[in-house]
Every structure is written in structure tokens, then in C-alpha cells.
N, C-alpha and C positions, 0 to 999 in steps of 0.2 A: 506455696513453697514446693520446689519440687526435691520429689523425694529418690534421695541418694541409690545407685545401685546397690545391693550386697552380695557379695562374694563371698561363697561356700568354700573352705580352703583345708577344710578337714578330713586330713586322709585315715580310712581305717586299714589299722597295723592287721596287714595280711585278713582281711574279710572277719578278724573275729576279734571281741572285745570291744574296748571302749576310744572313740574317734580321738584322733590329735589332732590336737591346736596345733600350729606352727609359730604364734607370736608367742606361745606360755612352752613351748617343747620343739626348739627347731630340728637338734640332729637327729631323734626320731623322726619327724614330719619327712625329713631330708632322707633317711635309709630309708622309710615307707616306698616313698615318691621312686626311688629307684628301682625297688622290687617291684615294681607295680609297671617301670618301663622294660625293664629285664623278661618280664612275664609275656608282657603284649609282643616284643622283638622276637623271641625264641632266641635259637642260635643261631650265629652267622652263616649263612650260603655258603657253600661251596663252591670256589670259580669253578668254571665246568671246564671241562677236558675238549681239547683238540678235537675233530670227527675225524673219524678214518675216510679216506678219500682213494677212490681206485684207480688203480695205474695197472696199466697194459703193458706187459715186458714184449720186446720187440721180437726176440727169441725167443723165449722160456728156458725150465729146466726140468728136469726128469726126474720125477719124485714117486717112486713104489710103481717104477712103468707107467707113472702116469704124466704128460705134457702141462706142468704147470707155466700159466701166461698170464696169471691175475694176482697182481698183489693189494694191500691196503697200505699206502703209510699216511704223515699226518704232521701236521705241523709241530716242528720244533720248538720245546718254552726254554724258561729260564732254567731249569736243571738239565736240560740237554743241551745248551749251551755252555755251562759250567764243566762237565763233562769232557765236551766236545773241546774245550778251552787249554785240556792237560794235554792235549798232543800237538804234534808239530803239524801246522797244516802246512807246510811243501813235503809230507810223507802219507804214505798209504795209509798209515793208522789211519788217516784225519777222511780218509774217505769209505772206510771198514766203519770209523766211529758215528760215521753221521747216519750211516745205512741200519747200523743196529739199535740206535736209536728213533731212527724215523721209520724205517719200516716195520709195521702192526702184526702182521700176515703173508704167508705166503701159500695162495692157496687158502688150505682150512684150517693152516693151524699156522703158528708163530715161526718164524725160522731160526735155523740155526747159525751161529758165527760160520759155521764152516761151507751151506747152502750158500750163504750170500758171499761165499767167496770162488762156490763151486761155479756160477754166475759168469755167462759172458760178460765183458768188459763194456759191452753195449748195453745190456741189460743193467749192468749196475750205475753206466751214466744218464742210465732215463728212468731211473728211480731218482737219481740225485736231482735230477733236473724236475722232477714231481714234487720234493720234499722241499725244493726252491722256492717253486713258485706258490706249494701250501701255505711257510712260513713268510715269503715278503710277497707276495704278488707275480701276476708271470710279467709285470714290467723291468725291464733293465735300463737302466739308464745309463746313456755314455757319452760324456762328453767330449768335447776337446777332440773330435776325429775330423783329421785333414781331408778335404774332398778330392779326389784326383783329378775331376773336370775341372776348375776354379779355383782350385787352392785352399780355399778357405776351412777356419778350424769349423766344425759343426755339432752342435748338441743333436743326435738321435736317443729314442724310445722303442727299442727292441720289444717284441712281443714271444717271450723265451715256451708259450704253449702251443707257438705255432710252429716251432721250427718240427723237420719233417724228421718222422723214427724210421728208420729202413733195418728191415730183418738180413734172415743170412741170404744169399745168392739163390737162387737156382742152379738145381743140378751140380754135380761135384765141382767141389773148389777146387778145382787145376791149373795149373801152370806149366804153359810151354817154353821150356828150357831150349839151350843150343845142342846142338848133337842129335835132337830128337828125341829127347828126354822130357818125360813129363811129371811135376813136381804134385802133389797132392799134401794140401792144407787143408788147418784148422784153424778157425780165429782164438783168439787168448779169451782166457779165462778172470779173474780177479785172483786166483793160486797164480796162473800163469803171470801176470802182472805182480805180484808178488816176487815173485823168482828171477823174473826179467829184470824190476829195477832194484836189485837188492844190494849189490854193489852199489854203493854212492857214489867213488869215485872211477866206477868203469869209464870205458871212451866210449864213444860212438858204435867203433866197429866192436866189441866188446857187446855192448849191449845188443847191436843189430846178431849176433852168435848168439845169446843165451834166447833170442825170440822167435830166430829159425830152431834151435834146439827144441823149444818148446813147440809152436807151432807146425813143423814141416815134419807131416808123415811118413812118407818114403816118397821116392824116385823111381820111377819107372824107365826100364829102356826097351819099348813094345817086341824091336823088332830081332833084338836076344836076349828076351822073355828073362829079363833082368830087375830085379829090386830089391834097392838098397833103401833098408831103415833110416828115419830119420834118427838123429846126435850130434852131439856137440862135431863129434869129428866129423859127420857128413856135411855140417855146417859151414866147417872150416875149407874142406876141402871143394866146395865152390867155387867157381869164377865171381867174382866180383860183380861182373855184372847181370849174373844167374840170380846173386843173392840180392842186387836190389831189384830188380824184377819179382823177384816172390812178394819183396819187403813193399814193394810199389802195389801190388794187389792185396795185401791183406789191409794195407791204409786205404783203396783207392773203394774198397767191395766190404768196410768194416760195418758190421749193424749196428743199431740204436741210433742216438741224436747226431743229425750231420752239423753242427754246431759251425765247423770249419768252411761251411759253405751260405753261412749269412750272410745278407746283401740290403742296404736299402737304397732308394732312391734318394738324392738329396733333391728336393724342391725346387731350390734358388736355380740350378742351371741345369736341372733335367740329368744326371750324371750319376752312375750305378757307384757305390760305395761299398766296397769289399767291407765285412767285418768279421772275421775268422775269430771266433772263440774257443776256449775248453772249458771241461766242465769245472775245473777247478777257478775260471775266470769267474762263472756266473755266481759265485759262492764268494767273493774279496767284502763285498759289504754285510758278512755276516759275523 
């Protein structure tokens, strides 16, 4: 005859007293059994936090005289997303909110709202462009782009950690006006970029004044030891084609990510494929 296994099924209530049966006492047996898995589990993990990840500002900024050029930020979760969700992303909030979120550090210690705005405008697009590629990958993906050799529509895969960071110029940012007049610039800031597009429904020429306003330090005229401050009014009182000349050098010589100067190859017919980005593009699938 062979002999039955037996099964031991007696749980003791918390290590002291006397064993339960489960067929003569189940909802004891049953609360037992669960202290007893609650014990061995402990408590639930904690998901772990994002790692900070270093990013190299193309510029920097000047904090206690000293050349800050190293920041930390770090991938974006679901409550910076929720956050990030209350502003309007075609306004500035939405590029203030993702930078005070994602950026950890600046330097040795945390920044302020107001550093990351004191921020060339190139430094804060190649933060944005770090916080990109920490939260989805530095892949882009874009479809549907027309080839200019061939026609055809084409899916490319952008590589957004390669494209190239360019600091500020060498040697003073001048500009050779007519007359013999020489203009001395500054690139914009994230305040200056503030100021610039603050009117929503300015024009064109409207917006290109409040950027020279901001941007253009004075005018020099060497050879009657002349200069005039930059302002709204010296702005205005430009030649037209003095002011896109300024407005042509500060886009053409601007730091941080040259975004606007992507290119790939399409395969099928050997043929260069413009793909001019902003930073505000590489951020739509988030």
C-alpha cells in the first residue's frame, strides 16, 4: 500500500501559543498566513528617482564672479509632466516650466527661477535639448519628409545628441553698418526673450525693435569719436536695412544648438535633405 503524503498546514499565530488548524479555524489560519507574508515582504520599494545627468552650457553664466558651464538635469516623470501640462506650450511659461523642473543644479547648488532666465537663450535651448533626450531618448523620429532629389515622402531618425553646440563668437560682436558706423551686440537672454516676445500680437517689424532694443549696445561712428546708446528709439531710427543686417548676425552667429542647420542623407537617391528644427519641435511628442 503505498503510503499517502501528509501535509503540515498548521500555521502558528504570530510565533507564540498554540498551532491552527485551518480545516477546524480557517479565518484565523487565513489572518495568520497573511502576517506571516506581510513580514517576509516588508514594505514596498520605492521606484527610484531619475539620475542627474551633466550637461555642458555652450556659454555659461556668471555666478559670484565665477564662469558657471556645468549644470545637472534629469529626466522628466509623471508629476513634471502634470505640471508642465498647466501652461500653454506655444508660450514661454512652457519653456521656464520644463527648465525648472528638469534642471537639478547649476553649478553647486540648485538654481534660481530667475538664473535660468538670466541664461542665454542658447544655453537654455541646450538644456532643453539634454532634458529631451534624458526623458524620450536622443532619437527623433520624422516622418512624412519630402526628398528634394526624388520627391519622395521619407521616414528619417534624427540623432538630437549630435547635433553641434556653438558658444558665443570670438572677439567683439560687431557689426558693420553703412556710413561707417559700427553696431556692437549682445545675444538675448531668456529675460531678453521674455521682453522680446511679450506682445502676442506685435508684427514683425514690432518684434525685430523690442530685439534690437534689447540686444544692440551702442553705435559707434570711429571717425567723429561718436556713440550713440542702444533704445527703442535708436532702434527705430535705423535704416532698414542696417537693422536686418544686425538682426541677420545675431541669428547667423547665435550659441547653443544649431538645430536649424540639420541635414540628412536620404539613401534611395544620394540627395542632402534639409531638416531645420526648433527647440520647441523636438519637444511636440511630449
Amino acid at each position: 500500500m503505498t503510503e499517502k503524503l501528509a501535509y503540515d498546514w498548521n500555521f502558528d499565530d504570530q510565533g507564540a501559543g498554540p498551532s491552527i488548524n485551518p480545516m477546524e479555524n480557517a479565518p484565523a489560519a487565513h489572518a495568520s498566513m497573511q502576517q506571516v507574508l506581510a513580514d517576509s515582504a516588508g514594505p514596498a520599494p520605492a521606484p527610484p528617482r531619475p539620475s542627474p545627468t551633466l550637461s555642458t552650457l555652450p556659454v555659461g553664466i556668471e555666478v559670484d564672479d565665477t564662469l558657471i558651464r556645468e549644470a545637472e538635469i534629469r529626466e522628466l516623470t509623471g508629476a513634471d509632466e502634470e505640471a508642465i501640462d498647466r501652461v500653454n506650450r506655444n508660450s514661454l511659461k512652457f519653456f521656464d516650466k520644463v527648465l525648472q523642473r528638469g534642471v537639478v543644479s547649476l553649478g553647486s547648488g540648485a538654481p534660481s527661477a530667475e538664473q535660468l532666465k538670466q541664461l542665454y537663450v542658447g544655453d537654455r535651448d541646450s538644456l532643453m535639448l539634454d532634458i529631451r533626450c534624458a526623458t524620450f531618448g536622443p532619437e527623433l523620429e520624422m516622418v512624412g519628409v519630402r526628398c528634394p532629389g526624388c520627391q519622395d515622402f521619407v521616414d528619417f531618425t534624427v540623432d538630437l545628441s549630435s547635433i553641434e553646440r556653438r558658444g558665443l563668437p570670438d572677439g567683439p560682436h560687431t557689426v558693420e553698418l553703412r556710413d561707417g558706423r559700427i553696431a556692437t551686440v549682445t545675444f538675448p537672454t531668456g529675460e531678453d526673450q521674455e521682453y522680446i516676445l511679450d506682445e502676442a500680437d506685435a508684427t514683425t517689424g514690432q518684434t525685430n525693435t523690442r530685439l534690437l532694443e534689447r540686444c544692440l549696445e551702442h553705435i559707434d561712428l570711429p571717425s567723429a569719436g561718436v556713440r550713440v546708446p542702444g533704445s527703442a528709439d535708436t532702434a527705430l531710427k535705423l535704416g532698414i536695412a542696417d537693422r536686418r543686417k544686425i538682426l541677420m548676425y545675431l541669428a547667423d552667429h547665435a550659441p547653443g544648438p544649431q538645430t536649424m542647420d540639420l541635414s540628412v542623407v536620404h539613401d534611395g537617391c544620394g540627395a542632402e535633405v534639409p531638416l531645420p528644427l526648433t527647440v520647441a519641435d523636438v519637444f511636440l511628442d511630449f
